[in-house]
mmCIF entry with sequence, helices, sheets and N, C-alpha, C, O atoms, coordinates in Angstrom:
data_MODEL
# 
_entry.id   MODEL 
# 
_entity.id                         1 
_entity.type                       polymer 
_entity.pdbx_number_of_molecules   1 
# 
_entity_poly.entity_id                      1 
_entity_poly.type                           'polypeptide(L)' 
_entity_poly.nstd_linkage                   no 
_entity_poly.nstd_monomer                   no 
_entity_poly.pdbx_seq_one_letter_code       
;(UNK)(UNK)(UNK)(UNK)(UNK)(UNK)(UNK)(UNK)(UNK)(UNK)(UNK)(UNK)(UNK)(UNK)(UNK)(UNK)
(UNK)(UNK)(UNK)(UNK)(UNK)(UNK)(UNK)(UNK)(UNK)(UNK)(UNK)(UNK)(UNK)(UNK)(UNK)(UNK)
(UNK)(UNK)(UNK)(UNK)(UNK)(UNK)(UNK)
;
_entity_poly.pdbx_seq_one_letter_code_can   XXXXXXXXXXXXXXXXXXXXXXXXXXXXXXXXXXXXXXX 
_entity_poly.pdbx_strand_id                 A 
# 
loop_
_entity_poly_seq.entity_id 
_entity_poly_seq.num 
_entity_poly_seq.mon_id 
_entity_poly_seq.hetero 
1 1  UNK n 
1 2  UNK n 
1 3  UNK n 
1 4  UNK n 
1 5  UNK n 
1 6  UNK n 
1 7  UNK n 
1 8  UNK n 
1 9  UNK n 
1 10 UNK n 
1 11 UNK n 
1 12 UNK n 
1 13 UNK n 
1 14 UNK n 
1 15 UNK n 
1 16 UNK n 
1 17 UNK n 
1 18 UNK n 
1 19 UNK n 
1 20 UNK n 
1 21 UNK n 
1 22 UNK n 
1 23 UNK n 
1 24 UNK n 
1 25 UNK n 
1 26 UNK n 
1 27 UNK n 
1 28 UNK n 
1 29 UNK n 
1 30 UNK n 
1 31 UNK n 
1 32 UNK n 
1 33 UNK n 
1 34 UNK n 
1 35 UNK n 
1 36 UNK n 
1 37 UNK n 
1 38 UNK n 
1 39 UNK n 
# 
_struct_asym.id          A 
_struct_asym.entity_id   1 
# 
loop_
_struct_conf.conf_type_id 
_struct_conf.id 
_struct_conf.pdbx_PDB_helix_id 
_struct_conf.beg_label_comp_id 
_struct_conf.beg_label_asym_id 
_struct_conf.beg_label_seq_id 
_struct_conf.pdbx_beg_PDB_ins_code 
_struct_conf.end_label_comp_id 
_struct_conf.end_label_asym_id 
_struct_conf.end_label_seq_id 
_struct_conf.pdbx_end_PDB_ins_code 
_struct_conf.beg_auth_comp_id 
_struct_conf.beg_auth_asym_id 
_struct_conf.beg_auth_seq_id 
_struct_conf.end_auth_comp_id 
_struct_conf.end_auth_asym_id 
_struct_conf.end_auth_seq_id 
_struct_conf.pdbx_PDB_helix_class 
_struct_conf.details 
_struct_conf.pdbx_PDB_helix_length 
HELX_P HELX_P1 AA1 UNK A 7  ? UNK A 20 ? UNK A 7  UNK A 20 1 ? 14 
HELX_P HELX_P2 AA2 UNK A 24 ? UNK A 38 ? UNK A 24 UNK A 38 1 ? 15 
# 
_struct_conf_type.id          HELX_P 
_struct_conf_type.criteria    ? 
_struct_conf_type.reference   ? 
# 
loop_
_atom_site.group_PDB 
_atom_site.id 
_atom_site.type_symbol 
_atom_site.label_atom_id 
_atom_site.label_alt_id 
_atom_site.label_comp_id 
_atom_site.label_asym_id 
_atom_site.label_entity_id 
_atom_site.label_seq_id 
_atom_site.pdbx_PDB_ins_code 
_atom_site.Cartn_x 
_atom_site.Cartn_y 
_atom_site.Cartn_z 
_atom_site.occupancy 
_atom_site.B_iso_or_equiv 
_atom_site.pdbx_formal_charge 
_atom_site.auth_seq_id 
_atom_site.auth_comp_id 
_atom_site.auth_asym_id 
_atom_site.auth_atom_id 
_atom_site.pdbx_PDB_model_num 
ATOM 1   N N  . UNK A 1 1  ? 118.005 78.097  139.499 1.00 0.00 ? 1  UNK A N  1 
ATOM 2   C CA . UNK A 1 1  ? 116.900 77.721  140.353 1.00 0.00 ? 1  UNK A CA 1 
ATOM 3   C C  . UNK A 1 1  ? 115.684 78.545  139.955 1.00 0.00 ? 1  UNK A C  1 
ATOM 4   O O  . UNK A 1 1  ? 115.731 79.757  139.746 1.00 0.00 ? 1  UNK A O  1 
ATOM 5   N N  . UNK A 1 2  ? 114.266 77.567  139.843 1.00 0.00 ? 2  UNK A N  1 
ATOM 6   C CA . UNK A 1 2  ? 113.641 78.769  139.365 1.00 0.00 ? 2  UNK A CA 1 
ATOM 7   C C  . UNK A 1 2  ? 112.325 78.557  141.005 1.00 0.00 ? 2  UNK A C  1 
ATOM 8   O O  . UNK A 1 2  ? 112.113 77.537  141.660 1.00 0.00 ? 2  UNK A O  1 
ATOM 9   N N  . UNK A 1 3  ? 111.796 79.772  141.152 1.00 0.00 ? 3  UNK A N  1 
ATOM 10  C CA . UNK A 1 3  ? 111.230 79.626  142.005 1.00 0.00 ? 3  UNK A CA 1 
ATOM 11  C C  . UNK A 1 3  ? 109.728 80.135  141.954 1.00 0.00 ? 3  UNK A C  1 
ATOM 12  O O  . UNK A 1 3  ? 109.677 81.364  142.003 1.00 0.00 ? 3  UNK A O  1 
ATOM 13  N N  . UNK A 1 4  ? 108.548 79.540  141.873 1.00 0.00 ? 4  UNK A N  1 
ATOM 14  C CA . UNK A 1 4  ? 107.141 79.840  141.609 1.00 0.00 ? 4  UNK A CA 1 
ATOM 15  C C  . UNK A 1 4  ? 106.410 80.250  142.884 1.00 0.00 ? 4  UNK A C  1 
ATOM 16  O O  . UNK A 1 4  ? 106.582 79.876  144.045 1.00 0.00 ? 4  UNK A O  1 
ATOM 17  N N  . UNK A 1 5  ? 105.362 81.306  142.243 1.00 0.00 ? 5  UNK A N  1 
ATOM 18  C CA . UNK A 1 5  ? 104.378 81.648  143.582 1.00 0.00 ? 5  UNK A CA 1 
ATOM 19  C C  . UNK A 1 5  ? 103.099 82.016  142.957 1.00 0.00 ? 5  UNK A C  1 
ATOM 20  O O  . UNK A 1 5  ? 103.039 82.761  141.979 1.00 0.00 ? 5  UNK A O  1 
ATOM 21  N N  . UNK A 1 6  ? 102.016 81.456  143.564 1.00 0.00 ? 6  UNK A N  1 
ATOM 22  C CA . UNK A 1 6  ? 100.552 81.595  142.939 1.00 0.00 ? 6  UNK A CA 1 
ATOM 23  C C  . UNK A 1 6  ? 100.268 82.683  143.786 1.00 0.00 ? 6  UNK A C  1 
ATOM 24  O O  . UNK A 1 6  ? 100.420 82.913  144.986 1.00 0.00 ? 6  UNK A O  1 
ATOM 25  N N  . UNK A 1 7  ? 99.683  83.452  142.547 1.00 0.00 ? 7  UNK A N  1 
ATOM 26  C CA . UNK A 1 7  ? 98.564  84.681  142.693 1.00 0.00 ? 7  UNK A CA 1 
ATOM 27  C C  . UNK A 1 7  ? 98.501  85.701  143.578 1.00 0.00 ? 7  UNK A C  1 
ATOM 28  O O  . UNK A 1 7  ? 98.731  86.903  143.444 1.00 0.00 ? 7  UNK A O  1 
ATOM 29  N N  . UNK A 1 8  ? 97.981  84.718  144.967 1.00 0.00 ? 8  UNK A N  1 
ATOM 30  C CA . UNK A 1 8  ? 97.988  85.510  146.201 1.00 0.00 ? 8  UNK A CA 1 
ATOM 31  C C  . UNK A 1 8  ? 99.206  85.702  146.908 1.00 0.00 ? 8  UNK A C  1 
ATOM 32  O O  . UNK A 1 8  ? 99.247  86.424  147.904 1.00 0.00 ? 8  UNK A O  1 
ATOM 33  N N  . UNK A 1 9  ? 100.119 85.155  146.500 1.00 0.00 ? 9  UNK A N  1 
ATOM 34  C CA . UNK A 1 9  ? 101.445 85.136  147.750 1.00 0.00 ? 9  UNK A CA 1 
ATOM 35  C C  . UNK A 1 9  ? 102.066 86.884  146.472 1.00 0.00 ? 9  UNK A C  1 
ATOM 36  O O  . UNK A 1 9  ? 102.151 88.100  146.640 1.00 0.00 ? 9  UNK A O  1 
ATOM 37  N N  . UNK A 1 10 ? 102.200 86.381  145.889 1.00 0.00 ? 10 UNK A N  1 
ATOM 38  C CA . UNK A 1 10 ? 102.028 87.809  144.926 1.00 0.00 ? 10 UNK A CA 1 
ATOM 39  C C  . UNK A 1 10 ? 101.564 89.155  145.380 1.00 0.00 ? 10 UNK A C  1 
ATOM 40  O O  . UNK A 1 10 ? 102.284 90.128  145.603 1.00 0.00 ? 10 UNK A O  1 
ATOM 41  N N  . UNK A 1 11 ? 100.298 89.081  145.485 1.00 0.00 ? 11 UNK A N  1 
ATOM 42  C CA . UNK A 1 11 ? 99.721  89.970  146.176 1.00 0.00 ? 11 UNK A CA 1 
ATOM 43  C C  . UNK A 1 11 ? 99.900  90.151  147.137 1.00 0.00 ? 11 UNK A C  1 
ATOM 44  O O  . UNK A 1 11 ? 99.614  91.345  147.233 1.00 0.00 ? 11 UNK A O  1 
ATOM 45  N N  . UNK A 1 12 ? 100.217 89.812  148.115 1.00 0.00 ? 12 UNK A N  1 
ATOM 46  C CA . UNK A 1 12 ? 100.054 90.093  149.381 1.00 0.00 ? 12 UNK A CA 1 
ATOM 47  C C  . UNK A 1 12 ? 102.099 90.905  149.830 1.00 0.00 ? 12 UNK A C  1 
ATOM 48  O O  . UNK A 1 12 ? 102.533 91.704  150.660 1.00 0.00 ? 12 UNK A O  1 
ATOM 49  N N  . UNK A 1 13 ? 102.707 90.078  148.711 1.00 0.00 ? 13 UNK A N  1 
ATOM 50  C CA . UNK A 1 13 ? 104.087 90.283  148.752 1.00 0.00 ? 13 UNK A CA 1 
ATOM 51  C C  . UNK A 1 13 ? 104.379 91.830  148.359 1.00 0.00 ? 13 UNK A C  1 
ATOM 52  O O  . UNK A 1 13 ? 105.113 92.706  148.817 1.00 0.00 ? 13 UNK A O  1 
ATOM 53  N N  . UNK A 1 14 ? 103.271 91.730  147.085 1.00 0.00 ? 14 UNK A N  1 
ATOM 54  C CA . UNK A 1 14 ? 103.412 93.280  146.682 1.00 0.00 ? 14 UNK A CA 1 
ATOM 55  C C  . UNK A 1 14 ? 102.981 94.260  147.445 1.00 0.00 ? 14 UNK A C  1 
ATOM 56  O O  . UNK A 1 14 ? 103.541 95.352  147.360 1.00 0.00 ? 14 UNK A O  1 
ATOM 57  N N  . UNK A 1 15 ? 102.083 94.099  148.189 1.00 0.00 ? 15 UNK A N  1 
ATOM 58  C CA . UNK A 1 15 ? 101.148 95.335  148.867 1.00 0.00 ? 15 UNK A CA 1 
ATOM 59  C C  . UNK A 1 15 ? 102.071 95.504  150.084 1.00 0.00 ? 15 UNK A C  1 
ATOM 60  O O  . UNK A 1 15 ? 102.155 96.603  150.632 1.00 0.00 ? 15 UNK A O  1 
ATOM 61  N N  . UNK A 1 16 ? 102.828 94.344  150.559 1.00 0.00 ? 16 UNK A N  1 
ATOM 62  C CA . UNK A 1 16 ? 103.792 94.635  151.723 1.00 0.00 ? 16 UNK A CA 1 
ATOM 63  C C  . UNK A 1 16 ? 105.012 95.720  151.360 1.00 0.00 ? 16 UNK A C  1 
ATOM 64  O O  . UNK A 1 16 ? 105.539 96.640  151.986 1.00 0.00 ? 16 UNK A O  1 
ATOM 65  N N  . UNK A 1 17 ? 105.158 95.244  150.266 1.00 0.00 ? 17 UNK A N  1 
ATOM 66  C CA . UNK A 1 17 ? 106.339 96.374  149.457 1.00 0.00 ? 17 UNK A CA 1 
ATOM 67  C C  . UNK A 1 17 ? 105.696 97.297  149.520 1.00 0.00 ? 17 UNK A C  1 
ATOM 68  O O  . UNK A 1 17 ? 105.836 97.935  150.564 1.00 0.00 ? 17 UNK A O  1 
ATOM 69  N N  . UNK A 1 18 ? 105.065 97.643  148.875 1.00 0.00 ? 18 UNK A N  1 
ATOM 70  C CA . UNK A 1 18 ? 104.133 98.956  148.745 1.00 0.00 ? 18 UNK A CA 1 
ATOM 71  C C  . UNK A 1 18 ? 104.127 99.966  149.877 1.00 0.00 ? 18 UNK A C  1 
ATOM 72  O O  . UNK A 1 18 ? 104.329 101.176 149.774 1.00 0.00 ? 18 UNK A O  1 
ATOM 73  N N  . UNK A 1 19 ? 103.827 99.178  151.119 1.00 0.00 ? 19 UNK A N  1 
ATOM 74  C CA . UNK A 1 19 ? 103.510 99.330  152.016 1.00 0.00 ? 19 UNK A CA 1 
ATOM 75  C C  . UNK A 1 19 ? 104.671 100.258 152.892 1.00 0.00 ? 19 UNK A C  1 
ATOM 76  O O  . UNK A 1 19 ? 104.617 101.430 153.263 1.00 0.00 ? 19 UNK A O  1 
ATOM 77  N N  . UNK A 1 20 ? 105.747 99.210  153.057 1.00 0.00 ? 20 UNK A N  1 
ATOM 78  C CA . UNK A 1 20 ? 107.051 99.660  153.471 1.00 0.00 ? 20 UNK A CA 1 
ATOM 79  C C  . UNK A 1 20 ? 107.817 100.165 152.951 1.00 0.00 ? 20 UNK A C  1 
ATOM 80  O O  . UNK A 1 20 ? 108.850 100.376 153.587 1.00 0.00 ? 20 UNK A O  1 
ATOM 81  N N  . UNK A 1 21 ? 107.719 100.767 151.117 1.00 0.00 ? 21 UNK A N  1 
ATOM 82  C CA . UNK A 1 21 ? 108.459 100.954 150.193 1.00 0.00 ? 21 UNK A CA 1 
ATOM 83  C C  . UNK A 1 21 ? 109.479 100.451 150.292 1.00 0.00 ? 21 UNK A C  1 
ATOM 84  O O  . UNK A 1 21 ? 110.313 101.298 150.611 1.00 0.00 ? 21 UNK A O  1 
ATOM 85  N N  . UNK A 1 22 ? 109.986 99.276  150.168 1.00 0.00 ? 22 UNK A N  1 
ATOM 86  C CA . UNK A 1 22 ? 111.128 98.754  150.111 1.00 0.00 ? 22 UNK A CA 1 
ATOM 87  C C  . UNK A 1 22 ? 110.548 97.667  148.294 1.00 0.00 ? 22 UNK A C  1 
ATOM 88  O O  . UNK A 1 22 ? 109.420 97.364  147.907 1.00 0.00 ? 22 UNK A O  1 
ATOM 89  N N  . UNK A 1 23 ? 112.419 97.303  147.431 1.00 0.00 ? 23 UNK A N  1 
ATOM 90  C CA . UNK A 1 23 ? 112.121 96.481  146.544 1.00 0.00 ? 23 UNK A CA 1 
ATOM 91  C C  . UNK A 1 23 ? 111.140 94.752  146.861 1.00 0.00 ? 23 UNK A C  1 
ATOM 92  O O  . UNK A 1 23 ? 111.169 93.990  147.828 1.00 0.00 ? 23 UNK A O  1 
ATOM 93  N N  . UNK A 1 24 ? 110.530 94.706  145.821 1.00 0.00 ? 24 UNK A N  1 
ATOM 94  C CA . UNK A 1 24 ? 109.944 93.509  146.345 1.00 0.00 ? 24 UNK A CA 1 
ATOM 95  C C  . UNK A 1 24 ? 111.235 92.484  145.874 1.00 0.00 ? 24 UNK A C  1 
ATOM 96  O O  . UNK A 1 24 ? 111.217 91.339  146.326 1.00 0.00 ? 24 UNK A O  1 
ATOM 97  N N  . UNK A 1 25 ? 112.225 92.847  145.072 1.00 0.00 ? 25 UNK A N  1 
ATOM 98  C CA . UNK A 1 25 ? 113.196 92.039  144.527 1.00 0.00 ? 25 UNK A CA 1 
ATOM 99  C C  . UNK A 1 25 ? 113.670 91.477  146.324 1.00 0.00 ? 25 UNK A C  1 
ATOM 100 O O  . UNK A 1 25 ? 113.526 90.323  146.729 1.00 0.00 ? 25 UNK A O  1 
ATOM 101 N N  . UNK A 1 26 ? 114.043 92.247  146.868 1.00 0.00 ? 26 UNK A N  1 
ATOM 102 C CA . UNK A 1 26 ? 114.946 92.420  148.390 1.00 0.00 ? 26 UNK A CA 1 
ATOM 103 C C  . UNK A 1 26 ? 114.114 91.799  149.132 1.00 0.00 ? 26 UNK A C  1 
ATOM 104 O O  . UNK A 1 26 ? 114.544 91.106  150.055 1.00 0.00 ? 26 UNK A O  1 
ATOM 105 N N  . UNK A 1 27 ? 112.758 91.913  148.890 1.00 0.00 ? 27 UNK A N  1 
ATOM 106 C CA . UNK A 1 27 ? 112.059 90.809  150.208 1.00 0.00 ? 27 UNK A CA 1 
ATOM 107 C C  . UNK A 1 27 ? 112.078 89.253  149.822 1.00 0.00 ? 27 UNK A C  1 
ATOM 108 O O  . UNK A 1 27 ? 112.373 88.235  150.447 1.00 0.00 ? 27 UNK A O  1 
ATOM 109 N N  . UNK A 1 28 ? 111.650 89.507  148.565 1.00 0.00 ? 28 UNK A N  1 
ATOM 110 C CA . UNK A 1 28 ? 111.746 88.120  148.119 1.00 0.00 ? 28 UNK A CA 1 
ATOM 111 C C  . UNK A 1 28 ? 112.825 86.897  147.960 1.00 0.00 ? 28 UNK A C  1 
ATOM 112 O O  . UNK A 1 28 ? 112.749 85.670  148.034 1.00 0.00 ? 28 UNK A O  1 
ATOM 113 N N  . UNK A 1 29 ? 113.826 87.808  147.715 1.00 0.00 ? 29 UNK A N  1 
ATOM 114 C CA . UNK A 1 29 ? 115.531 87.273  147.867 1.00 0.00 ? 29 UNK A CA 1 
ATOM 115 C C  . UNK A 1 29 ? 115.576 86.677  149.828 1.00 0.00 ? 29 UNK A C  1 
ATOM 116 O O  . UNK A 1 29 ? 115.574 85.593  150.412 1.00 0.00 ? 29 UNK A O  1 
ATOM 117 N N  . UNK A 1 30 ? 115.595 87.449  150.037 1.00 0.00 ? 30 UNK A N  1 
ATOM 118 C CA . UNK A 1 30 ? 115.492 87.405  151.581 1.00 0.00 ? 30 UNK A CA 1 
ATOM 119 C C  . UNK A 1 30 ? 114.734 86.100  152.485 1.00 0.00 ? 30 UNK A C  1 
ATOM 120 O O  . UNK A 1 30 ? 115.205 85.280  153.272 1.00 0.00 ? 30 UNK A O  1 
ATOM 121 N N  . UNK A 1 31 ? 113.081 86.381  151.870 1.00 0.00 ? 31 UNK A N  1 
ATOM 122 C CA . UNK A 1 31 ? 112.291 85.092  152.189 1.00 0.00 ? 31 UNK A CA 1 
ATOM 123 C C  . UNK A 1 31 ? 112.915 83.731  151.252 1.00 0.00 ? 31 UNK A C  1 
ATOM 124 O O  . UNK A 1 31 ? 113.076 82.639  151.797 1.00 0.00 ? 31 UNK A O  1 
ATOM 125 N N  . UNK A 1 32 ? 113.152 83.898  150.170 1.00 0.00 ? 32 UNK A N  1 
ATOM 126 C CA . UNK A 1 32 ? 114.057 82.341  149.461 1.00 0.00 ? 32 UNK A CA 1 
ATOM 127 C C  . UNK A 1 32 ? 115.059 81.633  150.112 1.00 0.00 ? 32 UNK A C  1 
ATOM 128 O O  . UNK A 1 32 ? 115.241 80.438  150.346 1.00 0.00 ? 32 UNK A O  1 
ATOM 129 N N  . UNK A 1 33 ? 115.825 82.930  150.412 1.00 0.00 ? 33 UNK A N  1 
ATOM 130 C CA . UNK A 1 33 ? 116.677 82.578  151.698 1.00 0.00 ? 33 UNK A CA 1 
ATOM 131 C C  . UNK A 1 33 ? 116.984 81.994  153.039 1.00 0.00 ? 33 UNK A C  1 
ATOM 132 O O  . UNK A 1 33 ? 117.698 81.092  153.476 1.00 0.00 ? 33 UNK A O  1 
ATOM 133 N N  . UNK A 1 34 ? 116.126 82.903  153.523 1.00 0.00 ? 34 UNK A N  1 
ATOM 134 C CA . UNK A 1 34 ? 115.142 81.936  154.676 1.00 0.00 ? 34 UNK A CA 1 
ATOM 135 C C  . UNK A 1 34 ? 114.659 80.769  154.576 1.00 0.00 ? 34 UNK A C  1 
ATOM 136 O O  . UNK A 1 34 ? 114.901 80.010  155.514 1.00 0.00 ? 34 UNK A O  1 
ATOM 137 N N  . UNK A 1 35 ? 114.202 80.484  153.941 1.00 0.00 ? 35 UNK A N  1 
ATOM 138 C CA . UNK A 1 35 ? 113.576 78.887  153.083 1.00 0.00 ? 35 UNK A CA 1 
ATOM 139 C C  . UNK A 1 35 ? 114.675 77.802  153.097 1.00 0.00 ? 35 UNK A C  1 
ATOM 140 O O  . UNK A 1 35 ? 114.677 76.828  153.849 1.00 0.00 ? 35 UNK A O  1 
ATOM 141 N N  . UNK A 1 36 ? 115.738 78.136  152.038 1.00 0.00 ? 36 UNK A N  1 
ATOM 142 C CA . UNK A 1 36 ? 116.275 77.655  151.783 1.00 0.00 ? 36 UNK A CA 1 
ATOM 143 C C  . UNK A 1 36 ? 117.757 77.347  152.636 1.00 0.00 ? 36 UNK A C  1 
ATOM 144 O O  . UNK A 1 36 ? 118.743 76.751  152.203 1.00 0.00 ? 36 UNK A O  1 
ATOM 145 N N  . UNK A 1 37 ? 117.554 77.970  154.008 1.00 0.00 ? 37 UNK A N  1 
ATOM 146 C CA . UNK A 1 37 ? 118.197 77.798  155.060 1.00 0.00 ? 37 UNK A CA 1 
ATOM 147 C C  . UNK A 1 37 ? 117.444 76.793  156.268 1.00 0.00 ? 37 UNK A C  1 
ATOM 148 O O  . UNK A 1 37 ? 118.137 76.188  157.086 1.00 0.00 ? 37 UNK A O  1 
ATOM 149 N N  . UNK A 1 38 ? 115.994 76.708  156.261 1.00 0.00 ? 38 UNK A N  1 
ATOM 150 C CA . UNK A 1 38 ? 115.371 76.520  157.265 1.00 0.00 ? 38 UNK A CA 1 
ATOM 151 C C  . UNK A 1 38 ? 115.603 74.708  156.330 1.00 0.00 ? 38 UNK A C  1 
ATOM 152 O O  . UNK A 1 38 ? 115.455 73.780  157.126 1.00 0.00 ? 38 UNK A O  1 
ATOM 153 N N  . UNK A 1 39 ? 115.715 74.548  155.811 1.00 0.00 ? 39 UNK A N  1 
ATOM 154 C CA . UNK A 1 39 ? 115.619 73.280  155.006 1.00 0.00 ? 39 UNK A CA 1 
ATOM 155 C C  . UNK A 1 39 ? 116.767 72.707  155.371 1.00 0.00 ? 39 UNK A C  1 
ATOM 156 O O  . UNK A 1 39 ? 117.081 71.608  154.915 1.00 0.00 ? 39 UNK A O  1 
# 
C-alpha cells in the first residue's frame, strides 16, 4: 500500500512530532490506521 501526503500535511505532521518528541513513523502508522478503520 503506498500512501501520499502533500507538503503541508508534512509539515504540520512533523512539527507535531517535534513538538511531543514522539516518532513521526508512530503517528503516522497510527493516523493510516485510523483511516483505514473509519472506512
Amino acid at each position: 500500500m503506498e500512501i501520499l501526503i502533500d507538503s503541508y500535511v508534512y509539515d504540520e505532521l512533523k512539527k507535531h512530532c517535534e513538538k511531543n518528541k514522539v516518532p513521526m513513523s508512530m503517528v503516522a502508522t497510527k493516523a493510516i490506521k485510523q483511516y483505514l478503520n473509519a472506512e
